[in-house]
PyMOL Python script that loads the backbone (N, CA, C, O; Angstrom):
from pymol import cmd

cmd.read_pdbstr("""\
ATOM      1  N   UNK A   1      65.121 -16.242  55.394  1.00  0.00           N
ATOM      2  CA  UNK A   1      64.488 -15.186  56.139  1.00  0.00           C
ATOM      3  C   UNK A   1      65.384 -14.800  57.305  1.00  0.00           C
ATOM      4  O   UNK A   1      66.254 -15.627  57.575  1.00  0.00           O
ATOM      5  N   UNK A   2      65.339 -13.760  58.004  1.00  0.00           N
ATOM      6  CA  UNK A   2      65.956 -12.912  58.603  1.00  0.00           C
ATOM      7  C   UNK A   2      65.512 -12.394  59.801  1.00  0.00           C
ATOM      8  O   UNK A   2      64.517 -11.767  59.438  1.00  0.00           O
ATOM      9  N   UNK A   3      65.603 -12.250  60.982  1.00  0.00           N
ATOM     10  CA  UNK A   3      64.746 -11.655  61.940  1.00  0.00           C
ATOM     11  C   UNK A   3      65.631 -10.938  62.450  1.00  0.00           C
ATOM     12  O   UNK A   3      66.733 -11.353  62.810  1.00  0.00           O
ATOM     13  N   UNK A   4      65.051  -9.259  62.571  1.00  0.00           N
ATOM     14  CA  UNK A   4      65.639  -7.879  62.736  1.00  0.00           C
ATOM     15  C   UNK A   4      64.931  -7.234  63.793  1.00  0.00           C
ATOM     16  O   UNK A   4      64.062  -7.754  64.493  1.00  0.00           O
ATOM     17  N   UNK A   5      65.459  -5.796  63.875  1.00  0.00           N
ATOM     18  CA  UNK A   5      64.846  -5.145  64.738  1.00  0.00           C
ATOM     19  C   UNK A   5      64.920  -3.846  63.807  1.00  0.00           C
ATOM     20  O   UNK A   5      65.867  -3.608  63.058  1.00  0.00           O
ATOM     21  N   UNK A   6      63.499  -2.835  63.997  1.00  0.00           N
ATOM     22  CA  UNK A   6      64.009  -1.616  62.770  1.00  0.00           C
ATOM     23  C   UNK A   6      64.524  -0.453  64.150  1.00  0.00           C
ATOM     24  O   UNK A   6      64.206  -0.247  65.321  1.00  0.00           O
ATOM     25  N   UNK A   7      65.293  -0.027  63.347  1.00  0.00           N
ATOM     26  CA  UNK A   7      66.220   0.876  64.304  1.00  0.00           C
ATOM     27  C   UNK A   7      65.948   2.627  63.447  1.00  0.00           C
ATOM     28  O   UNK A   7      66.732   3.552  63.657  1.00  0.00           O
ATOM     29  N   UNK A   8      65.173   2.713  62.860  1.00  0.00           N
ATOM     30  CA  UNK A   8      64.677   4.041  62.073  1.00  0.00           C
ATOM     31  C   UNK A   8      64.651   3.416  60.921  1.00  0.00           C
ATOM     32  O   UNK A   8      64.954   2.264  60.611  1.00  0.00           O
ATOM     33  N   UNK A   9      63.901   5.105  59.789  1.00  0.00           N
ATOM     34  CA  UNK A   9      63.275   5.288  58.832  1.00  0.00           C
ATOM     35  C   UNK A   9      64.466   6.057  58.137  1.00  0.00           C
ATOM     36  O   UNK A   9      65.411   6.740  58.531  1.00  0.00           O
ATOM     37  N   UNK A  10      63.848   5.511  56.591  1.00  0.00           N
ATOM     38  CA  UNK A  10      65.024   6.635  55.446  1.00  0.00           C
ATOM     39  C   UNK A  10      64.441   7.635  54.712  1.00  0.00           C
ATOM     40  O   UNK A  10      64.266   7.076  53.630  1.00  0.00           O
ATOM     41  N   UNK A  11      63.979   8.887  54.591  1.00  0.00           N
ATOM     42  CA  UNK A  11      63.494   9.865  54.599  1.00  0.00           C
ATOM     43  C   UNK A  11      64.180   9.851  52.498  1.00  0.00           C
ATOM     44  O   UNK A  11      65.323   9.846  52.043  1.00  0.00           O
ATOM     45  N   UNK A  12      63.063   9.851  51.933  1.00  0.00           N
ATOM     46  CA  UNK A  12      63.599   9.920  50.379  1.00  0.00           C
ATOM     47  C   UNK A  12      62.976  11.046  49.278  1.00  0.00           C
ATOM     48  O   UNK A  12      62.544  10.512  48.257  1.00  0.00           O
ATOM     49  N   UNK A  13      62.898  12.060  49.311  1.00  0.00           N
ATOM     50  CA  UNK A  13      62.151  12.859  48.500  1.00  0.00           C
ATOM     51  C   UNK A  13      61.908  12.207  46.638  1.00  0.00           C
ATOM     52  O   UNK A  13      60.870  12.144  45.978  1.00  0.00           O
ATOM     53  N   UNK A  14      63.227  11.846  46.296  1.00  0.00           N
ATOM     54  CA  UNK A  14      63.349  11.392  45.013  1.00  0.00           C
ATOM     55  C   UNK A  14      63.106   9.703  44.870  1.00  0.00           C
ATOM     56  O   UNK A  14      63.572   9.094  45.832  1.00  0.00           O
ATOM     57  N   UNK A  15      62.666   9.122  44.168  1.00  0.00           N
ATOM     58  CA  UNK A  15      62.377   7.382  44.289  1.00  0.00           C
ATOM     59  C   UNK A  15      62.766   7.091  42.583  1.00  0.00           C
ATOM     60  O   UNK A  15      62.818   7.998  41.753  1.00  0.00           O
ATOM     61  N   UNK A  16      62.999   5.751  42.305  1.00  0.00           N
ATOM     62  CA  UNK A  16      62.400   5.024  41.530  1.00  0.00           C
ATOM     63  C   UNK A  16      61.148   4.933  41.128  1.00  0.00           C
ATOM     64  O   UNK A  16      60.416   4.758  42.102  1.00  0.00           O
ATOM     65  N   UNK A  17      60.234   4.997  39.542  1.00  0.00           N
ATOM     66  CA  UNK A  17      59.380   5.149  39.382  1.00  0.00           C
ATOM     67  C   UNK A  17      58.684   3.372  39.988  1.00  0.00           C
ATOM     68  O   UNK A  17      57.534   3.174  40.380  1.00  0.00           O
ATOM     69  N   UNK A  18      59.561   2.550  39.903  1.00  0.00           N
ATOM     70  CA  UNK A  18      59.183   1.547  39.675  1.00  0.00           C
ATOM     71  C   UNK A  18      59.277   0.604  41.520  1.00  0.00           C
ATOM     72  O   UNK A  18      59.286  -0.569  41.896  1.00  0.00           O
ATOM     73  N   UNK A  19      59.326   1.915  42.157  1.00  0.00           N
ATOM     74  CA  UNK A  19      59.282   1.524  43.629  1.00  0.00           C
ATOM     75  C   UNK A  19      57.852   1.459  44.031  1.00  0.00           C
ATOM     76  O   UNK A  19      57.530   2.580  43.637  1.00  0.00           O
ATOM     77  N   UNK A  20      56.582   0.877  44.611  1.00  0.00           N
ATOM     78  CA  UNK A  20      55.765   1.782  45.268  1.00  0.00           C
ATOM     79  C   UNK A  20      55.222   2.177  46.426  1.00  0.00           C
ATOM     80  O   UNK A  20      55.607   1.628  47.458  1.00  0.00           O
ATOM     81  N   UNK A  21      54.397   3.027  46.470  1.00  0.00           N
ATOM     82  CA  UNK A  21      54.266   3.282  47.952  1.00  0.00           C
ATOM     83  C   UNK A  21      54.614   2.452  49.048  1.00  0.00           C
ATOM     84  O   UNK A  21      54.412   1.238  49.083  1.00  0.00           O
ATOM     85  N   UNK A  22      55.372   3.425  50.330  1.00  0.00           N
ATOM     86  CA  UNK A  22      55.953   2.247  51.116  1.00  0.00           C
ATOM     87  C   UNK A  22      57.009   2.882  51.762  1.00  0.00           C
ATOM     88  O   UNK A  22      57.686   3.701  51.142  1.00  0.00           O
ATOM     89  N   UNK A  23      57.328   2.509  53.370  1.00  0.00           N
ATOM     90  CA  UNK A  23      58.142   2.958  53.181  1.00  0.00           C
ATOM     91  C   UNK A  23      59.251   2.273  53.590  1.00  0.00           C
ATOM     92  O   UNK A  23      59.056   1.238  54.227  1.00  0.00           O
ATOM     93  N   UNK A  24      60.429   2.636  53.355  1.00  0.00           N
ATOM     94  CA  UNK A  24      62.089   1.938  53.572  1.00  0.00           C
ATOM     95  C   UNK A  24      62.665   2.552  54.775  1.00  0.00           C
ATOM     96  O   UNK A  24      63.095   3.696  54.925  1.00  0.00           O
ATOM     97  N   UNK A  25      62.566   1.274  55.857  1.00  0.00           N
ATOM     98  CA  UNK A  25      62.858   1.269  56.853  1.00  0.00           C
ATOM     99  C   UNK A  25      64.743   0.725  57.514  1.00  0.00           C
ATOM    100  O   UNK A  25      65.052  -0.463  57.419  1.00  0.00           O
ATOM    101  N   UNK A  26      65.466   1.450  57.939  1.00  0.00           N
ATOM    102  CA  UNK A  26      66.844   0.747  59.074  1.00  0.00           C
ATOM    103  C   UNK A  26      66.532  -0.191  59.608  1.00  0.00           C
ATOM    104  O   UNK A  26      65.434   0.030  60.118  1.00  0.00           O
ATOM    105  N   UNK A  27      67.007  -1.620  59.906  1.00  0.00           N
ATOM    106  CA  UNK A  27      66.904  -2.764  60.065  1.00  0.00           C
ATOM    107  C   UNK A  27      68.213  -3.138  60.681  1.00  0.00           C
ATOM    108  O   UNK A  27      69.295  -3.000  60.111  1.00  0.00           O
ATOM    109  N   UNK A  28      68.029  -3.664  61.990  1.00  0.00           N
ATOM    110  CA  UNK A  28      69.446  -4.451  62.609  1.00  0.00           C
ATOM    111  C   UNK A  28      68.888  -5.596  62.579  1.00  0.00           C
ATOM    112  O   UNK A  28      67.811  -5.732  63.158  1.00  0.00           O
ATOM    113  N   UNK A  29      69.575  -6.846  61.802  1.00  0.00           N
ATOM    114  CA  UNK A  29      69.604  -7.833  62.319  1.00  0.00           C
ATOM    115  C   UNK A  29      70.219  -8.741  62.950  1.00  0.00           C
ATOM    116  O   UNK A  29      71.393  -8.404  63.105  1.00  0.00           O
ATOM    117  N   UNK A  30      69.903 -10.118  63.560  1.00  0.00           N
ATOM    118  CA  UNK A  30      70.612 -10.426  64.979  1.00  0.00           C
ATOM    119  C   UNK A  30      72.326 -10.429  65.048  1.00  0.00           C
ATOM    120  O   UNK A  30      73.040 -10.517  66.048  1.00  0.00           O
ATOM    121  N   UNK A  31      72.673 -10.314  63.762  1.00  0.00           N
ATOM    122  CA  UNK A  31      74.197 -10.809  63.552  1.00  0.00           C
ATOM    123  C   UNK A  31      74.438  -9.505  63.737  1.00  0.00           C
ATOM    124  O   UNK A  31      75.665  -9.480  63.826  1.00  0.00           O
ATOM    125  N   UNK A  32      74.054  -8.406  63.853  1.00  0.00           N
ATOM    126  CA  UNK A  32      74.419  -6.868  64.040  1.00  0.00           C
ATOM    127  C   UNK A  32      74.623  -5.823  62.671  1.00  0.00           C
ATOM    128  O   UNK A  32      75.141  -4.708  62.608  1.00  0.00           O
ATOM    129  N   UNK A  33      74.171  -6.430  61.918  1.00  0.00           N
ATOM    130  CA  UNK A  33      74.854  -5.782  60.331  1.00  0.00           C
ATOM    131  C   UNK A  33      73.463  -4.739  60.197  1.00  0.00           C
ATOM    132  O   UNK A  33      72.398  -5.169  60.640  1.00  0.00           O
ATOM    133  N   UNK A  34      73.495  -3.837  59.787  1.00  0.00           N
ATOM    134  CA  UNK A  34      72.105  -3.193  59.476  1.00  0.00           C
ATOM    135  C   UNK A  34      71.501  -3.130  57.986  1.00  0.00           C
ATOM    136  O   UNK A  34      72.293  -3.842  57.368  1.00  0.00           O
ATOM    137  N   UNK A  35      70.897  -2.845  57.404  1.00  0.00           N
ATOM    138  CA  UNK A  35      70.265  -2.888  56.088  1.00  0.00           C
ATOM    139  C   UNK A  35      69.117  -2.307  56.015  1.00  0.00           C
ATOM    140  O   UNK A  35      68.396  -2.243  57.011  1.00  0.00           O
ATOM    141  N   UNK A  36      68.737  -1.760  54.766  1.00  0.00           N
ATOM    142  CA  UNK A  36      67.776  -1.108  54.795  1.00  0.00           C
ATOM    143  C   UNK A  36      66.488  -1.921  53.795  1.00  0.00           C
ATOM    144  O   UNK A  36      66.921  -2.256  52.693  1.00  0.00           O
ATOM    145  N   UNK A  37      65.103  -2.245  54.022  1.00  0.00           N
ATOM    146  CA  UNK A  37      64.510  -2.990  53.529  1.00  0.00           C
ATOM    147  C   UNK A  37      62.838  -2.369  53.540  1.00  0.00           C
ATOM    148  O   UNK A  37      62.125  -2.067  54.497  1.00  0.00           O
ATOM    149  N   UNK A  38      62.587  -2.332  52.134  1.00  0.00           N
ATOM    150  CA  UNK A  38      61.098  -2.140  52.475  1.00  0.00           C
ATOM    151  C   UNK A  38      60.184  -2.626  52.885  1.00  0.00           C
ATOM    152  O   UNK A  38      60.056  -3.851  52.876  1.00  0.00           O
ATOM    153  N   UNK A  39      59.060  -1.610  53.480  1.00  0.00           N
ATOM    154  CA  UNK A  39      57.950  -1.825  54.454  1.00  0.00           C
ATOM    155  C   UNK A  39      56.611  -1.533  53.685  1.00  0.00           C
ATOM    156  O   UNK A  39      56.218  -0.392  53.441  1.00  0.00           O
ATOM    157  N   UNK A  40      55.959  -2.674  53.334  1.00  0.00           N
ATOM    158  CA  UNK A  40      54.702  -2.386  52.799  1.00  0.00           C
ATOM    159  C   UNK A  40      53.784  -2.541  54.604  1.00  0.00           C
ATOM    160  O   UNK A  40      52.564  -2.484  54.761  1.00  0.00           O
ATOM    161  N   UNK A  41      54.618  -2.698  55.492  1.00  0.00           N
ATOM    162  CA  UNK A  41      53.413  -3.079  56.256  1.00  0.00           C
ATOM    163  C   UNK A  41      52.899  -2.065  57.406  1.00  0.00           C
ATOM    164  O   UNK A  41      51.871  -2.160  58.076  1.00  0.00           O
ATOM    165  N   UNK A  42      53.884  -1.082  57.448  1.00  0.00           N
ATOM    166  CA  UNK A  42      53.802  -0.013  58.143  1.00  0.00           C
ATOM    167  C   UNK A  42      54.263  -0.061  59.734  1.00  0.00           C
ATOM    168  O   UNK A  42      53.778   0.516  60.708  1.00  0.00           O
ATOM    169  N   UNK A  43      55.423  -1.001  59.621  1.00  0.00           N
ATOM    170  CA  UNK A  43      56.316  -0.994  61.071  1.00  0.00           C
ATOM    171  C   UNK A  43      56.944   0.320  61.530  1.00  0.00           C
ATOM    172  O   UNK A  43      57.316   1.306  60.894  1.00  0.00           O
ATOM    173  N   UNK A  44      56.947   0.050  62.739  1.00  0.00           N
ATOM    174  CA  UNK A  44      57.613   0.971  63.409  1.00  0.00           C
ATOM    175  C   UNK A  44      59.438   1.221  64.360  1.00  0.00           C
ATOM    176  O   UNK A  44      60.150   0.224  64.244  1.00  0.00           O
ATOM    177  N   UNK A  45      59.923   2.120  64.984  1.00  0.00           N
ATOM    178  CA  UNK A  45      61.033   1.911  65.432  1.00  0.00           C
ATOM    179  C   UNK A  45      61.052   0.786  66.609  1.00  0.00           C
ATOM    180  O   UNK A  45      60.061   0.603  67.316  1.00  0.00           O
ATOM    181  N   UNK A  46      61.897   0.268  66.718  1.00  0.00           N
ATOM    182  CA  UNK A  46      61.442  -1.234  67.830  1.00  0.00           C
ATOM    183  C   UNK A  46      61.027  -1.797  67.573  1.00  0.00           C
ATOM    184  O   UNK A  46      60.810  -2.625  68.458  1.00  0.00           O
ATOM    185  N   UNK A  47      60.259  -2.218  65.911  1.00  0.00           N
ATOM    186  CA  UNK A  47      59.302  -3.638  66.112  1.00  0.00           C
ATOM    187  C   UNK A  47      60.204  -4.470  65.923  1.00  0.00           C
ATOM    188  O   UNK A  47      61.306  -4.030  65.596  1.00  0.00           O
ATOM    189  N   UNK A  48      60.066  -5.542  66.030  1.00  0.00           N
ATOM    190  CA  UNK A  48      61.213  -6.931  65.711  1.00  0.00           C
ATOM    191  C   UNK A  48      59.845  -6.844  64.475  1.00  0.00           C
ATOM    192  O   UNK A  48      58.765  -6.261  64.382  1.00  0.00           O
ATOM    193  N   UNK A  49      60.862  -8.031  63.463  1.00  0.00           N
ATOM    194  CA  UNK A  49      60.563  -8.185  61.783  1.00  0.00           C
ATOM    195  C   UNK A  49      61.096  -9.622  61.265  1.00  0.00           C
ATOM    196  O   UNK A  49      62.000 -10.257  61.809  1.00  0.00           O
ATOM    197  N   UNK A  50      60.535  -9.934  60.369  1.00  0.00           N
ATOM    198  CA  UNK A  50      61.422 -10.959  59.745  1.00  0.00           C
ATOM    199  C   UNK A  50      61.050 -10.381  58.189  1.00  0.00           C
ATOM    200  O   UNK A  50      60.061  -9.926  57.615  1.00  0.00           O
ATOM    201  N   UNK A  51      62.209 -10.632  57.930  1.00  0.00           N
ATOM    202  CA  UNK A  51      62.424  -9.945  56.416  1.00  0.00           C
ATOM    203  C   UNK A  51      63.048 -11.172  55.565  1.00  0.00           C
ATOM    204  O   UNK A  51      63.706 -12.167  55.868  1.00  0.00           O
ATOM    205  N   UNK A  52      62.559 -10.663  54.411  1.00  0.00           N
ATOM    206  CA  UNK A  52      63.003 -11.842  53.365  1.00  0.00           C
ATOM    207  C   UNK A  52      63.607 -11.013  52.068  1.00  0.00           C
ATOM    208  O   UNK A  52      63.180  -9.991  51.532  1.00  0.00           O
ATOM    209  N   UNK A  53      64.828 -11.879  51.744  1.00  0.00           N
ATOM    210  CA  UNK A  53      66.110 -10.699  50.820  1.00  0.00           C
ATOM    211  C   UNK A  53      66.010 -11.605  49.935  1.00  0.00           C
ATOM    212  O   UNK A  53      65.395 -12.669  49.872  1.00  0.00           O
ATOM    213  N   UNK A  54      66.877 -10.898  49.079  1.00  0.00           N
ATOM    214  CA  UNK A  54      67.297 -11.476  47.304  1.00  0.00           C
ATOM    215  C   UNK A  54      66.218 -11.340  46.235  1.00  0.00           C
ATOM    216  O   UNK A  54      65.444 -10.383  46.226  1.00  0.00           O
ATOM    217  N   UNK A  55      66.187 -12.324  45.332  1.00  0.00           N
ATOM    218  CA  UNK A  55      65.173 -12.845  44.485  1.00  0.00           C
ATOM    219  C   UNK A  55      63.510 -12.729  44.957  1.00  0.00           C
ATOM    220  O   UNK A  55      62.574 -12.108  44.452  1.00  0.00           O
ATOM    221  N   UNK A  56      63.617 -13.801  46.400  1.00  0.00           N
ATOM    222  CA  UNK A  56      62.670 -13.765  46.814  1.00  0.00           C
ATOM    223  C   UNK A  56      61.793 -12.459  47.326  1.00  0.00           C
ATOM    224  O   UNK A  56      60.570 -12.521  47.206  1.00  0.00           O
ATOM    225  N   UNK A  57      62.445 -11.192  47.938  1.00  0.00           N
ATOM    226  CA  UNK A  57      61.777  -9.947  47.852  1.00  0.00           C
ATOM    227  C   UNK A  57      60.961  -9.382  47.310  1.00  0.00           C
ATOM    228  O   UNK A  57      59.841  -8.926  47.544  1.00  0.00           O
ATOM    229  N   UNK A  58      62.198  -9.507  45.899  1.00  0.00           N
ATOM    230  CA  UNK A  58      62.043  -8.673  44.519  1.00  0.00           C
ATOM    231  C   UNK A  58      61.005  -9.522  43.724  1.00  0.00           C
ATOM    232  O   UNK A  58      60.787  -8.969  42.646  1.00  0.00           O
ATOM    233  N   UNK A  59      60.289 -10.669  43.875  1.00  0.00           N
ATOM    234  CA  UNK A  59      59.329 -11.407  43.242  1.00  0.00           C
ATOM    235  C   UNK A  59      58.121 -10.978  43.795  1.00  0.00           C
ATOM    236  O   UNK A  59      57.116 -10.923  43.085  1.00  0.00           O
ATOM    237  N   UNK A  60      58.093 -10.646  45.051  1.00  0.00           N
ATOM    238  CA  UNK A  60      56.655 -10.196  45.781  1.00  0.00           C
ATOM    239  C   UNK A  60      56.139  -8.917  45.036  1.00  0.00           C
ATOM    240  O   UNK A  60      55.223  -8.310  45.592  1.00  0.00           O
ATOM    241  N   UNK A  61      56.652  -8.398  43.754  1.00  0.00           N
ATOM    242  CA  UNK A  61      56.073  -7.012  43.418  1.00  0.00           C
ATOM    243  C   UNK A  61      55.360  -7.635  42.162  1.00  0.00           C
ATOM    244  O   UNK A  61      55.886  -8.386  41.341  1.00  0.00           O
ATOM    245  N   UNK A  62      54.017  -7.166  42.166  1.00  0.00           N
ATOM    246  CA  UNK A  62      53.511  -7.193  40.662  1.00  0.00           C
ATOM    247  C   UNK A  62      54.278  -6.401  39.795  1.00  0.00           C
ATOM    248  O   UNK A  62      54.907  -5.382  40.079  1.00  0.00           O
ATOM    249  N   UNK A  63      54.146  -7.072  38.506  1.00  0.00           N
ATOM    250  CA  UNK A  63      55.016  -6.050  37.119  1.00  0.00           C
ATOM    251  C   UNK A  63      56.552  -6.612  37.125  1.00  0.00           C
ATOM    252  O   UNK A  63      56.989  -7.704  37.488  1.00  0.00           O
ATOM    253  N   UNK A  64      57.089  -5.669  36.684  1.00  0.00           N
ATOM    254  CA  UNK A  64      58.598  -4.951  36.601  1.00  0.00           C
ATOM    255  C   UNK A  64      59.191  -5.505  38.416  1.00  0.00           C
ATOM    256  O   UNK A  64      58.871  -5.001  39.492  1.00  0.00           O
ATOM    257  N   UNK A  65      59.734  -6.194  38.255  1.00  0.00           N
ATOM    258  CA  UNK A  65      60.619  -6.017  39.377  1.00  0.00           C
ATOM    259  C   UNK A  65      61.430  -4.856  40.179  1.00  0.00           C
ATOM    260  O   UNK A  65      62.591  -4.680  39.812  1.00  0.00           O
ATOM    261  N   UNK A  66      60.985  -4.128  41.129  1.00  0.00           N
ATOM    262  CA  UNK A  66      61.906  -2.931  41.194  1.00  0.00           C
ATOM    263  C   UNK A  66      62.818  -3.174  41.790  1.00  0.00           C
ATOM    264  O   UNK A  66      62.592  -4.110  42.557  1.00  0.00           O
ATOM    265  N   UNK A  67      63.916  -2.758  41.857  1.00  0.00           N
ATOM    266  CA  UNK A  67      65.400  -2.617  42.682  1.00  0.00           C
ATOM    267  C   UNK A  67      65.243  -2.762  43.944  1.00  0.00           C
ATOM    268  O   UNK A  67      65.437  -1.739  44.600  1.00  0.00           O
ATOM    269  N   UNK A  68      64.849  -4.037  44.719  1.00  0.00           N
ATOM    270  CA  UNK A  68      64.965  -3.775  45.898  1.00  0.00           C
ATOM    271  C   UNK A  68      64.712  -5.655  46.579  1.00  0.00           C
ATOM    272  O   UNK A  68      63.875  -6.541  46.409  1.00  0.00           O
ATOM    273  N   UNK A  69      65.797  -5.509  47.254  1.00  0.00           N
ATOM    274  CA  UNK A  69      66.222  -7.101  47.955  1.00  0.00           C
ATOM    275  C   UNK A  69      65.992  -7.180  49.331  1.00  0.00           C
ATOM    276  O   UNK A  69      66.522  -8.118  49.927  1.00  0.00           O
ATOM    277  N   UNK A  70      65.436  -6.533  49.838  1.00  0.00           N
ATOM    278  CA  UNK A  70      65.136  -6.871  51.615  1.00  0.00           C
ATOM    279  C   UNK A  70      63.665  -6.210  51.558  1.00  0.00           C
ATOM    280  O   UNK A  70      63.343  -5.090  51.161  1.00  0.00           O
ATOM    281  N   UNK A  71      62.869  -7.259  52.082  1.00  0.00           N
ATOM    282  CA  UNK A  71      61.423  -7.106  52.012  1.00  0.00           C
ATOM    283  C   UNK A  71      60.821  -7.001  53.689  1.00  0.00           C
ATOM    284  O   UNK A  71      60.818  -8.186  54.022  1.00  0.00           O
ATOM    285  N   UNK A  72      60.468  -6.432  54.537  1.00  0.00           N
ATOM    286  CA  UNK A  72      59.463  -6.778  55.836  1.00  0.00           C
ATOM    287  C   UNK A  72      58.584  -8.030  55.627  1.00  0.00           C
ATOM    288  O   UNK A  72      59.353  -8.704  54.942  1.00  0.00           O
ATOM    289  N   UNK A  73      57.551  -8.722  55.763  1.00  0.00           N
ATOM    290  CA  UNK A  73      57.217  -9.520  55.568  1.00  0.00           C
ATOM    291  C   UNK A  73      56.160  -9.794  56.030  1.00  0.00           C
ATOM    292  O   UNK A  73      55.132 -10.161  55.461  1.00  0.00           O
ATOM    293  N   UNK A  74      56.478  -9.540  57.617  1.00  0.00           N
ATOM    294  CA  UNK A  74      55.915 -10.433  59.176  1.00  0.00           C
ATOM    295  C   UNK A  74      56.754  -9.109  60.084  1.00  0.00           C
ATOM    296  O   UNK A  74      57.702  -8.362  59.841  1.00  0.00           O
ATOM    297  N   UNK A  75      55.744  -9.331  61.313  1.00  0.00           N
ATOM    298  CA  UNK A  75      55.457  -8.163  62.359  1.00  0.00           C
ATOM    299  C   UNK A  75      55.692  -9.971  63.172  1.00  0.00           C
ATOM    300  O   UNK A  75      55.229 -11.057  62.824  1.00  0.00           O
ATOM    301  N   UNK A  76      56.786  -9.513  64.564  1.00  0.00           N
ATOM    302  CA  UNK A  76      57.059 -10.395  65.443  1.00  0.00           C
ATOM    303  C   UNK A  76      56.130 -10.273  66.763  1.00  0.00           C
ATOM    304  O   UNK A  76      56.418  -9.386  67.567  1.00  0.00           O
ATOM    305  N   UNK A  77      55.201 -10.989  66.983  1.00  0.00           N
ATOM    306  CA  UNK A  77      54.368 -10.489  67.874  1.00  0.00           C
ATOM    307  C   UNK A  77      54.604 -11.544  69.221  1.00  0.00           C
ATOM    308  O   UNK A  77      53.775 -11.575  70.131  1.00  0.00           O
ATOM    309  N   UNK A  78      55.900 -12.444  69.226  1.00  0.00           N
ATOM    310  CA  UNK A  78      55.981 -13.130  70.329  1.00  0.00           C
ATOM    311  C   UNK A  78      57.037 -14.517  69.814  1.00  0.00           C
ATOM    312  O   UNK A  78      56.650 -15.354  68.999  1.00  0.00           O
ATOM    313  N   UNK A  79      58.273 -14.542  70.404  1.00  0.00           N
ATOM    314  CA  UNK A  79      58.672 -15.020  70.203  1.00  0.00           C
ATOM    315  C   UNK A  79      58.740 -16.562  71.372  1.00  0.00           C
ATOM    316  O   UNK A  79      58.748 -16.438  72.597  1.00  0.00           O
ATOM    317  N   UNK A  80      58.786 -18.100  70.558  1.00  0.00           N
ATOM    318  CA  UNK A  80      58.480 -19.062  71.787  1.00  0.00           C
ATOM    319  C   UNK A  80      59.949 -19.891  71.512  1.00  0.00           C
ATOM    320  O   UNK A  80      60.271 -20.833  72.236  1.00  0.00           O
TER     321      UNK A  80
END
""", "prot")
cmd.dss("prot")
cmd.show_as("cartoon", "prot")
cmd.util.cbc("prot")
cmd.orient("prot")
């Protein structure tokens, strides 16, 4: 897992059928690299995130696996 900050939204008219609703959010995380990762949870610009990539993402979808390796997860509501 990964803890980011979303730094904007990716604006997509055309999708994958096998994407769903949701949307795919800009993501800096702490090492500075950015990535883009979907949001079933409905974050915003500035929230801190922890996101979870690879396999593990792409398993959180019922069905068909769709194309997609960086997941939101968790909303950071306080770090100790």
């Amino acid at each position: 897992m990964l803890k980011a900050t979303v730094v904007g939204s990716v604006w997509s008219t055309k999708r994958v059928d096998e994407i769903p609703v949701g949307s795919i959010l800009e993501v800096e995380v702490e090492a500075g690299a950015r990535l883009l990762a979907f949001d079933p949870l409905g974050c915003g610009t500035g929230e801190r995130v922890i996101i979870a990539t690879g396999s593990v993402a792409a398993a959180w979808f019922k069905g068909a696996n769709p194309p997609i390796d960086a997941l939101i997860i968790g909303s950071i509501d306080e770090e100790t």
